[in-house]
N, C-alpha and C positions, 0 to 999 in steps of 0.2 A: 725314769723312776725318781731321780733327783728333782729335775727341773718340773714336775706333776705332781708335789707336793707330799706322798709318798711317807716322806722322811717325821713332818709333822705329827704321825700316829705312830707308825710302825720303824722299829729298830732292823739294822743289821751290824752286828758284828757292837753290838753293844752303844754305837752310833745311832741317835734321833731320835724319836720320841718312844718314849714309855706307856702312850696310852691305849696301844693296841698292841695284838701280838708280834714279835720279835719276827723278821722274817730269812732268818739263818735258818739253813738248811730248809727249804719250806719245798722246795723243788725234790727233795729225795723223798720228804713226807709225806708230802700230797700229789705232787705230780702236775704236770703242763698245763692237762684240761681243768683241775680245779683251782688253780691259780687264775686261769682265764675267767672261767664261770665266776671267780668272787668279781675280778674289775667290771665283768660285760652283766650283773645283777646287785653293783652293790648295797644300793637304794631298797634290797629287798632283807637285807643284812640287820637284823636288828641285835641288839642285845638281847641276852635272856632265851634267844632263839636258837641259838649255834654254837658249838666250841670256839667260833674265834673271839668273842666277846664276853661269854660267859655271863654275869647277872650284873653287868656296871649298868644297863637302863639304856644304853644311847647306840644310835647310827651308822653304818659306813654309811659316809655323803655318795651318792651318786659321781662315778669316776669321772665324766663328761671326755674320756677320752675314747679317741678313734680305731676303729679296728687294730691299723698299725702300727700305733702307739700302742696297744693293749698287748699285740705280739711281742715287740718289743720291750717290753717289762717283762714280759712273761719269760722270755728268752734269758734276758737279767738274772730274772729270780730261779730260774732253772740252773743258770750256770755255777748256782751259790752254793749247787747238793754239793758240790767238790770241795767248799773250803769247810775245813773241819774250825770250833770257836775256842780259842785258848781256854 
């Protein structure tokens, strides 16, 4: 999640970027398959198209990562439904 640049957009726990959605608690919200479905389609992600962007105009770049790197995030961001954000 760190080292996949991840942190450049999206926030957890108030850490990383602010230009995309926060991804605290995103695992109890949406759940495993659609956590997957965003990295393994992101290129299809536009702004203006989705609740994750809303009307900012721009892209998720294409993830370029591999199946089990994509589990592996996903497993991550699964494991976040548990921590509650001050």
């Amino acid at each position: 999640f760190y080292s996949s640049g991840c942190m450049s957009c999206h926030s957890v726990g108030k850490i990383g970027g602010q230009f995309a959605v926060a991804l605290d608690n995103v695992g109890e919200m949406k759940g495993r398959a659609y956590i997957s479905e965003r990295m393994n389609g992101a290129e299809l992600y536009r702004l203006g198209t989705n609740d994750e962007y809303a009307e900012r105009g721009t892209l998720m770049p294409p993830s370029n990562l591999t199946p089990k790197q994509i589990k592996s995030i996903t497993d991550y961001l699964m494991s976040l439904s548990s921590i509650k954000s001050p």
